[in-house]
N, C-alpha and C positions, 0 to 999 in steps of 0.2 A: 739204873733201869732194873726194876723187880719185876718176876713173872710169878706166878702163881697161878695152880693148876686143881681141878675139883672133877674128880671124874668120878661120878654118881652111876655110868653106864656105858655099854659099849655103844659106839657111836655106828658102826658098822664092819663091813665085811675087808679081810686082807685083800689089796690088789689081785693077786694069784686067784684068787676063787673067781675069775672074772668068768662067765657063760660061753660068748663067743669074742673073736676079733673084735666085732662091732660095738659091744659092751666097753672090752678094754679101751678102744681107742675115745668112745665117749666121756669114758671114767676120767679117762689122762687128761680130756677137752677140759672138762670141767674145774680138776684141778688146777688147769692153764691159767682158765678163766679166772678162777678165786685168784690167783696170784697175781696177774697182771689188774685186777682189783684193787689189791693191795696195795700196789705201788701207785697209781693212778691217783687214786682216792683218798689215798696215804701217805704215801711216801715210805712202805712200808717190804723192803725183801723178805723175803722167807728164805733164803740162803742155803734150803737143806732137802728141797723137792726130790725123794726117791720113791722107789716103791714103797717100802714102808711106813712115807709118810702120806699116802692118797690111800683111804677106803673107798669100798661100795658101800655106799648107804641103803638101806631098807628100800628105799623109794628106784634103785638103781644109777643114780647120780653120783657124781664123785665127788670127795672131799677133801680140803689139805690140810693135813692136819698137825701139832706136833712144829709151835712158832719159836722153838724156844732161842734157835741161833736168831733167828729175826731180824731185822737193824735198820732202824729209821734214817731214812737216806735226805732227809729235808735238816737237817743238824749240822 
């Protein structure tokens, strides 16, 4: 299994810069969301959910980001 990464841009904003509560706990929703995504649709953990690895994006939505531990659970 190769991973290979191309980051041409920042994708968004460090957790910590959150506005309020309401933001943070939306941001962390979202990251949830991608993840249990992943596994669903994929068969796919991400293994390494921390603050460092969920931005705020531009748009104020969170992302998870940073698959590299990763590990296909359908194998």
């Amino acid at each position: 299994h190769d991973n290979y990464q191309l980051v041409l841009n920042t994708l968004g904003q460090p957790l910590s810069t959150f506005g309020s509560t309401w933001e943070l706990c939306q941001v962390i929703r979202d990251a949830m969301i991608a993840h249990t995504d992943a596994y669903d649709k994929a068969k796919i953990l991400h293994r390494d959910v921390s603050a460092g690895n969920i931005l705020i994006a531009p748009d104020r939505s969170g992302l998870l980001i940073n698959w590299d531990m990763s590990k296909r659970m359908d194998v």
